[in-house]
C-alpha positions in Angstrom: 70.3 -9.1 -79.8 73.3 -11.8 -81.0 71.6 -13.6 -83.7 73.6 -16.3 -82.7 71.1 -16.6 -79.7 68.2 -17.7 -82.2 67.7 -21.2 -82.3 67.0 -23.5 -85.4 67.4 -27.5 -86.1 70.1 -27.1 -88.9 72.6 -26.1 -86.1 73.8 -22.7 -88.2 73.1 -20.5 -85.5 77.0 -19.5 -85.1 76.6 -17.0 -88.2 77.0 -13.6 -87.2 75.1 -10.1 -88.0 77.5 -8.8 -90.2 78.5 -12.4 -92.2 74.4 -12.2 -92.8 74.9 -8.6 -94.4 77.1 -9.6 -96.4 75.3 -12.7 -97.4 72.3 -10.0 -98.1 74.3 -8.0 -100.6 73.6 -10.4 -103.0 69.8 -9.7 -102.7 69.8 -6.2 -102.0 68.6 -7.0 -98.2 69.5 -5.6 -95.0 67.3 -6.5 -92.7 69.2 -9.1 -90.8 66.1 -11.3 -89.1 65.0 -11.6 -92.6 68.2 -12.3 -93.5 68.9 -14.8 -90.9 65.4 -16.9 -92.3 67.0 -16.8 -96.1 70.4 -18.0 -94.6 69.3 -20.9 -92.7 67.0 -21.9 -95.7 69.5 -21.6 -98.5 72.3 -23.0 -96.3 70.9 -25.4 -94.0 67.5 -26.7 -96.0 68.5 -26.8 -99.7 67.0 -23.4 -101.1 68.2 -22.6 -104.5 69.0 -19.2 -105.1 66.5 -18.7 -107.6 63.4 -19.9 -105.1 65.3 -17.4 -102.4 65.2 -14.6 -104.3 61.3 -14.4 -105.2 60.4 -15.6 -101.3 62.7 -12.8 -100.6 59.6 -10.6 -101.1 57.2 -12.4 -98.7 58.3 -11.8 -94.9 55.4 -13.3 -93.6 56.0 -16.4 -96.2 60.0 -17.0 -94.9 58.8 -17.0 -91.3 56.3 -19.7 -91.5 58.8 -21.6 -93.8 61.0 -21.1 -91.2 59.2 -22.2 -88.2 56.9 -24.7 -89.9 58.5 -28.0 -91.4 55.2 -28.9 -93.0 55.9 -25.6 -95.1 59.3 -26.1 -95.9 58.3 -29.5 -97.6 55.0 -28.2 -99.2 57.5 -25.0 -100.7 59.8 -27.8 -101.9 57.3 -30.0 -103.7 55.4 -26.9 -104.8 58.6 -25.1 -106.3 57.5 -24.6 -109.6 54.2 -23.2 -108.8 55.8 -21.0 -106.0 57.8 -19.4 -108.4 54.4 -17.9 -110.5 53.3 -16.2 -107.3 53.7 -12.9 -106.7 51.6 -11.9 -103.8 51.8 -12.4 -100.0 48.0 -13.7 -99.5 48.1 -15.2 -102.4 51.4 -17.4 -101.1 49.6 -17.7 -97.7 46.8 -18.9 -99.6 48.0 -20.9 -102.2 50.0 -23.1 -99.3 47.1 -23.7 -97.5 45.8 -25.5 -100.3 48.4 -27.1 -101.0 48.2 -28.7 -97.4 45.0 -30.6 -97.8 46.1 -33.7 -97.8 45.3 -36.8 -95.8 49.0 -37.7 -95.4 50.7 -34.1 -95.8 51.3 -34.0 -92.1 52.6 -37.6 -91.9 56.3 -38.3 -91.2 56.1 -41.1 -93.4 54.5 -40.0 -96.4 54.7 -36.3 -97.8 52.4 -37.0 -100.7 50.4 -33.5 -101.0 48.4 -34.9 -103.8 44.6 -34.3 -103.0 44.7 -31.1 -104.8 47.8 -31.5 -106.9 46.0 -31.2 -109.9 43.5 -29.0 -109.4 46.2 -26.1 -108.3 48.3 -27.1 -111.2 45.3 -26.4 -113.1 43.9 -22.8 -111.3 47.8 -22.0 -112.1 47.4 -22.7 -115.7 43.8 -20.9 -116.0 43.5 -18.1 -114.1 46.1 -15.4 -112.9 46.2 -17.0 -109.5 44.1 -14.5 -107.8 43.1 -14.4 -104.4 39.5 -15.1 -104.9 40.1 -18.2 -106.7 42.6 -19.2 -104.3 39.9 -19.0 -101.6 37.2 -20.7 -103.3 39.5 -23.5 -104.1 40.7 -23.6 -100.3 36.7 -23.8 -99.1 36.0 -26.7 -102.0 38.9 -28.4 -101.0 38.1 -28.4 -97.4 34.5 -29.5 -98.3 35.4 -31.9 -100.8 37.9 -33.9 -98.4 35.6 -34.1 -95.5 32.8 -35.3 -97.8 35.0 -38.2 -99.3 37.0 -39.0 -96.2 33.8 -39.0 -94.1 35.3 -36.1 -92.0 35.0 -33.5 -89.9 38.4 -32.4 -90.0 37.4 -29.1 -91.6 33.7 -28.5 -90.6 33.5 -26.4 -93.7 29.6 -25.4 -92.8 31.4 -22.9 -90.1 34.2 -21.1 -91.7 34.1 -20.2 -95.6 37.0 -17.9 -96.8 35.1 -17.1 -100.1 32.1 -19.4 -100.5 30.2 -17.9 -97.4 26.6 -18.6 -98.7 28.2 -22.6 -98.3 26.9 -22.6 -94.8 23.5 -22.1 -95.3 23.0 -24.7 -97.8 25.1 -27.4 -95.5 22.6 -26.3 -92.3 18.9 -25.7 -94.6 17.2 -27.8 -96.8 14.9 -24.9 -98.7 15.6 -22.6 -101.1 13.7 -19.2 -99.0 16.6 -19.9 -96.3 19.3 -19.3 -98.8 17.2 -16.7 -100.7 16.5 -14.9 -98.3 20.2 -14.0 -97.4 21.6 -10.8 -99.5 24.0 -13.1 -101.1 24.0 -12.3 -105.1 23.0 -15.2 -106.5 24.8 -15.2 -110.0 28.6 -15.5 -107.6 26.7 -18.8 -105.9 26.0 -19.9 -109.3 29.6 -18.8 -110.4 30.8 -20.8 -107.4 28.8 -23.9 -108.4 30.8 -23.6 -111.8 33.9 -23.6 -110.2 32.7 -26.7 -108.1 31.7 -29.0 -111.2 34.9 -27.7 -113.0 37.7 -29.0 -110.3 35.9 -31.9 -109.3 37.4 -34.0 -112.0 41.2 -33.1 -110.8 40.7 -34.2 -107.3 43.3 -37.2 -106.7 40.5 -39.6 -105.3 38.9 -43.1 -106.7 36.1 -42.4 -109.0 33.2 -43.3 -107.0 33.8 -40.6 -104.9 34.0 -38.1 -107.3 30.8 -39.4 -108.2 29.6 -38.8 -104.8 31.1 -34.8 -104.9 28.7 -34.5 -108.0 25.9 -35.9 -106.7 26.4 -33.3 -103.5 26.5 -30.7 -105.6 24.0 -31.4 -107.6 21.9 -31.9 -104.3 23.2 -28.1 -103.8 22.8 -26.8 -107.1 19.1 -28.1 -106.6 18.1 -26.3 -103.3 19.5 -23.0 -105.1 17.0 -23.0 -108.1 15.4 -25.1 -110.2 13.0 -24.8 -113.7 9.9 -22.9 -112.1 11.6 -20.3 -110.1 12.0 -16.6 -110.6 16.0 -16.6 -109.3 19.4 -18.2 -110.3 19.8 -18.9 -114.2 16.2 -17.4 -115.4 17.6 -13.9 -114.0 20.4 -14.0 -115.8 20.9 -11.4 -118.3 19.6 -11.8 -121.8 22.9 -10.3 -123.4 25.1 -12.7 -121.6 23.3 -15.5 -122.1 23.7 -14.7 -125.7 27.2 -14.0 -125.8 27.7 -17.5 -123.8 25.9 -19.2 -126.6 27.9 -17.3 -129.4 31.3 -17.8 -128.2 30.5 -22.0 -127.6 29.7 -22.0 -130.9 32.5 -20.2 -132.4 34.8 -22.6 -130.0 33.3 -25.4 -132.0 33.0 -24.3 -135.7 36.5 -23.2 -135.7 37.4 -27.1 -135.6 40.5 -26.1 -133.4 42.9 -28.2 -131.4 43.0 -25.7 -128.5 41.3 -26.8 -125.3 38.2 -24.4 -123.8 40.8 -22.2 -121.5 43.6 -22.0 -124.3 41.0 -20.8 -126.7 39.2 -18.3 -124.4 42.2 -17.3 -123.2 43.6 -16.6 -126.3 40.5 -15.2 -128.3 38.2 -13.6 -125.9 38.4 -10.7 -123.6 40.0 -11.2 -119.7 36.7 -10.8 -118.5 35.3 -13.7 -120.0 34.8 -17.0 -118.0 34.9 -20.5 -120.5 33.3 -22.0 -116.7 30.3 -19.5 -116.8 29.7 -20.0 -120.7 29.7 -23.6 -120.2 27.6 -23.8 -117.1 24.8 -20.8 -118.8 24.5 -23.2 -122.0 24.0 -25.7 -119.8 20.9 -24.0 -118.6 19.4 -22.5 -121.6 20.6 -24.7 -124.7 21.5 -28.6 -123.5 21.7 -29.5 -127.0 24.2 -26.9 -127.7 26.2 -28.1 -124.4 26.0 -31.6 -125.6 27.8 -30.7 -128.9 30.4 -28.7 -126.6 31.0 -31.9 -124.3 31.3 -34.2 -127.3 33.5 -32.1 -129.2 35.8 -31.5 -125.9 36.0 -35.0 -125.3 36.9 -35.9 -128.8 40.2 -33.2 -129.1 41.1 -35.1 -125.1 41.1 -38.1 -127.2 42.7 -36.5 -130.3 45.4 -35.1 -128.6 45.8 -37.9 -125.9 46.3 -39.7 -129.2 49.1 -37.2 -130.8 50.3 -37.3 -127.7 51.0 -41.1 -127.3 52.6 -41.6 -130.5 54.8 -38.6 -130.0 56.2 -40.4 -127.4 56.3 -43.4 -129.3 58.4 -42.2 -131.7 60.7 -40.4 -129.7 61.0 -43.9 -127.9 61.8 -45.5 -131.4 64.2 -43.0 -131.8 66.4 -43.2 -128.9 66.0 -47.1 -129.2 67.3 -47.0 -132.3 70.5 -45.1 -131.2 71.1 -46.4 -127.8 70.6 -49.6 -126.5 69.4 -47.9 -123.3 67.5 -44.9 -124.0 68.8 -43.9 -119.7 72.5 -43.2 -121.7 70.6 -40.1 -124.0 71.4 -36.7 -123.3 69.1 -34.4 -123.1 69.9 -32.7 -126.3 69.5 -36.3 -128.0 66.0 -36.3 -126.1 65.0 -32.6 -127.6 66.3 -33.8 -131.3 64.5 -36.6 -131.0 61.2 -34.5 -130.4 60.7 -34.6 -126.4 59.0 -32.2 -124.8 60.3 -29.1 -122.6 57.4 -29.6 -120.2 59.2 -32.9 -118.4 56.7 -32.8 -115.5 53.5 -33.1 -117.3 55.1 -35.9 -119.9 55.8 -38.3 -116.8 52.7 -37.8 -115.7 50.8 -38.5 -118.9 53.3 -41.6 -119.4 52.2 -43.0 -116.1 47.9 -41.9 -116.9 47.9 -43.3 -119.8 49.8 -46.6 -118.9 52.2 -46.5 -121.6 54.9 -47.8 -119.6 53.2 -50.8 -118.3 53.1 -52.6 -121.6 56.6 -51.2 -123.1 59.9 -51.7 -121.0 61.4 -49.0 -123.5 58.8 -46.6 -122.7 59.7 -47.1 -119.2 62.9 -46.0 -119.8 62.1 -43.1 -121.5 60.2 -42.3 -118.6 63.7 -43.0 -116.1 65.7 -40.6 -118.8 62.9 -38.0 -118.4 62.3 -38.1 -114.5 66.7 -37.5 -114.3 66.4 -34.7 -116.7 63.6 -32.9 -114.7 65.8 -33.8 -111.9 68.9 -32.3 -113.1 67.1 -29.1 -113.7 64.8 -28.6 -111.1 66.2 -26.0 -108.8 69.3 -24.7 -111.2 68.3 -21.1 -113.3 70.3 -20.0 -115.6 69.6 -17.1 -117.6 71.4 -15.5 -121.1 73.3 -13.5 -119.1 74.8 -15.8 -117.0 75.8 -18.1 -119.7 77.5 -15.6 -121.3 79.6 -14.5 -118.0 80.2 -18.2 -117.4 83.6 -20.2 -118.8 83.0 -23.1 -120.5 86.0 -25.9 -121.1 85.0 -29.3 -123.4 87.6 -31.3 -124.1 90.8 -28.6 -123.0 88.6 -26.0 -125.1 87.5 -22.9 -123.6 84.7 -21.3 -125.0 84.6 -17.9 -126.8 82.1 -15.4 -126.7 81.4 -15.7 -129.6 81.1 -19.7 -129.2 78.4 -19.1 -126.0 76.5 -16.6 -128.4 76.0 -18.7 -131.0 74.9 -22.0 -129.4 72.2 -19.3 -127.2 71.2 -18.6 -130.7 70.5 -21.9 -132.0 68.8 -22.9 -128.7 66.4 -19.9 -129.7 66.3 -21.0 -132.9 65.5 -24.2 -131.8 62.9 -23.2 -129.0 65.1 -24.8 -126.7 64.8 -24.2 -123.0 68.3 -22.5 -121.2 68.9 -25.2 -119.3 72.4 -25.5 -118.1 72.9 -29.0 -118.9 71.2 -28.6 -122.5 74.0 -25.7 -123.1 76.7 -27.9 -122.0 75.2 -30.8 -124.1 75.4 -28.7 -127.2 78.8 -26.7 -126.4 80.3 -30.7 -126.1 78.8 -31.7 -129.6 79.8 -28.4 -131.1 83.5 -28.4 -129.9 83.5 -32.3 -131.2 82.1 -31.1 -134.5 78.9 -33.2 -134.4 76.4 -30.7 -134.6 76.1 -27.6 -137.1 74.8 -24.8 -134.9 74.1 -22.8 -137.9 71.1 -24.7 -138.5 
C-alpha cells in the first residue's frame, strides 16, 4: 500500500516509501509504518531527534502518539521523564498517569498537574518499575474521585495493582478482607505508598487532609492493636533492621533526605517507606524523632536553598541592570543550578519572587535558559564534529577540547548554548579555561 494513502492532520502524507527509508537510515529503521509514525512526529509535530530516537523502541508507544492528541501533548510536557523510561508497559503505564488530570483532556487548558509531582517523585525514587507504576495509577484514580467527588474512575471495580482496594471500598470489617488470600504485608506496603504520595498531589490542603483521613479509615479496617494480622506478624528481624537503619539515618546528622540516604547506604532491597511505616507501628517515639528531624533538614535546606538564590540574584544585579541580559554561563559562575526545572519551581513554592522584582527576574532568565535547552542534546562527540566561528574565529580542535574539559572541570552540563557561551568569552580572552 502507497503510504501516501495514510491520513494524518499535519498534511505530510505526500512522503513516499523510499524518502521514509532513507529518513530511517539515520535510526537504523526499516520498517516503513513505523517509520512513517517517527516522520510525521519529527516533521510535522515538533519531535526532537533525541525524544525520536528512544520512542523509536516503543511501537505500541509511537502509534498511540500518533493517533491520540491527548498523548502527543502529555509526551511533550512529560519529555524529560519520557526520556528515563525504557520499557514498553512501563511507557503505556507511566502516560496513563500522567493523564489524570481534571483539565488534561480540555482544549483550553493542558495542565497535567494532578500528579505532576508525585511522578516526578516515583522517577527520582524508584527505578520506575511496573509495579509502582500501577500502584500509583490505582491511587491516583482513587485519590481524584475522592477529592473531585467523582465517579469518573470507579476505582472499587478495576485495580491494576492494588486489587485487595475493592474489598475495603465495598466491606466495612476486617474478616471480609482477611478472609481473601491477599498477603497482607503488600496491603500494608501499599498503605505506605498511599501515606507517602499523598503530600505531592496538586490539590488545596483540606483535601489532602480528607485523602488521610480515608486512608486512615482503610488502614483501620485492615488491623488494628488487638489483632493477630498486619504489623504484629511482621517479622522480628525486619522490624529490627527498620529500627536500626532510622536510627543510623539520624545519628549520622546528614543533610541527605530519607531516599538519597537509603539509596545511597543501604541495599536495593531496602524500602525508606516500609522502615518508616514499621517504626511507626512498633516505636512512635522513635518515628517522632525521624519526622522532626526530616522536617528540620526541609527547613535547613529550604533555607540554603533560598539564600543560594539570593546571592546568585545579588550577583547578577550587581553586573547587570537586568539580570534577563545574563548568559547562562554568567548564571553558572554566579552559582545557579543545572537542575533549571526544579529551581523555578522552588522560586515560585517558596514565594520568593512575590516580594523581590529581582528575584522575579532571575526566575524570567532561568525559565529562557530551560527553554533554550529543552529539546536540543548535544553530546562530546558532537561538539567535537561541530564548527564553531566567534567573532570570524573558527574553532580548533584543540580549542573545542579544552573548553569540554573545563566544563568537566567545572561540572558544567553540555549544553549547546553554555559551550557557545564559553567558546565567545574564550576567543574574546575573558575567561581562562585553564582554570
Amino acid at each position: 500500500m502507497d503510504i501516501t494513502t495514510k491520513k494524518f492532520p499535519e498534511k505530510l502524507t505526500n512522503v513516499t516509501d523510499d524518502q521514509l527509508l532513507e529518513y530511517g537510515e539515520e535510526y537504523d529503521i526499516t520498517n516503513v509504518d513505523k517509520l512513517y509514525y517517527m516522520y510525521i512526529l519529527e516533521k510535522g509535530c515538533g519531535f526532537d531527534k533525541k525524544l525520536m530516537k528512544h520512542l523509536s523502541r516503543f511501537s505500541t508507544t509511537l502509534c498511540a502518539i500518533f493517533t491520540k492528541a491527548t498523548t502527543r501533548r502529555a509526551i511533550e510536557y512529560w519529555y524529560d521523564q519520557i526520556l528515563n523510561i525504557y520499557n514498553s508497559d512501563n511507557m503505556s503505564m507511566f502516560l496513563k498517569c500522567a493523564m489524570i488530570d481534571k483539565n488534561c483532556h480540555s482544549c483550553a487548558r493542558h495542565s497535567y498537574n494532578f500528579l505532576n509531582d508525585a511522578l516526578k517523585h516515583l522517577v527520582e525514587t524508584t527505578n520506575v518499575n511496573i509495579h509502582d507504576l500501577n500502584r500509583l495509577y490505582d491511587f491516583g484514580r482513587f485519590v481524584y474521585d475522592e477529592i473531585y467527588e467523582s465517579e469518573k474512575y470507579n476505582i472499587s471495580n478495576i485495580q491494576y495493582s492494588m486489587k485487595w482496594f475493592k474489598y475495603v471500598m465495598s466491606r466495612d470489617t476486617r474478616y471480609d478482607l482477611l478472609s481473601t488470600e491477599y498477603d497482607i504485608n503488600s496491603i500494608t506496603n501499599d498503605i505506605a505508598f498511599m501515606e507517602e504520595y499523598v503530600q505531592y498531589l496538586d490539590c488545596p490542603s483540606t483535601r489532602k487532609d480528607a485523602v488521610r483521613s480515608r486512608i486512615a479509615t482503610i488502614k483501620a479496617l485492615i488491623y488494628d492493636s488487638n489483632s493477630d494480622y498486619g504489623y504484629n506478624k511482621t517479622d522480628t528481624d525486619m522490624i529490627d533492621g527498620s529500627i536500626e537503619r532510622i536510627i543510623d539515618y539520624i545519628s549520622s546528622e546528614t543533610n541527605l533526605m530519607p531516599y538519597e540516604y537509603w539509596k545511597k547506604f543501604f541495599p536495593d532491597n531496602v524500602n525508606y517507606s516500609i522502615d518508616k511505616e514499621l517504626v511507626n507501628v512498633h516505636y512512635p517515639e522513635l518515628y517522632d524523632a525521624l519526622i522532626k528531624y526530616v522536617d528540620g533538614l526541609s527547613v535547613v535546606n529550604d533555607n540554603k536553598l533560598r539564600h543560594e538564590i539570593i546571592n546568585i540574584t545579588n550577583t547578577l544585579f550587581s553586573k547587570f541592570d537586568n539580570i534577563h541580559n545574563a548568559s547562562m554561563l554568567d548564571y553558572f559562575m554566579a552559582g545557579g543550578s543545572p537542575d533549571f526545572k526544579n529551581t523555578i519551581e522552588f522560586i515560585d513554592k517558596s514565594g520568593l519572587a512575590d516580594n523581590h522584582s529581582a528575584v522575579r527576574q532571575l526566575r524570567g532568565l532561568i525559565n529562557n535558559l530551560y527553554i533554550s535547552c529543552r529539546g536540543l542534546y548535544v553530546t562530546r562527540d558532537g561538539i567535537e564534529q561541530g564548527n564553531y566561528i566567534v567573532r570570524g574565529y573558527k574553532l580548533t580542535d584543540d580549542d573545542k577540547q579544552r573548553i569540554l574539559n573545563y566544563m568537566e572541570r567545572k561540572e558544567y552540563p553540555i549544553h549547546p548554548v553554555l559551550f557557545s557561551d564559553i567558546a565567545r568569552e574564550y576567543v574574546y580572552g575573558n575567561i581562562n579555561i585553564n582554570d
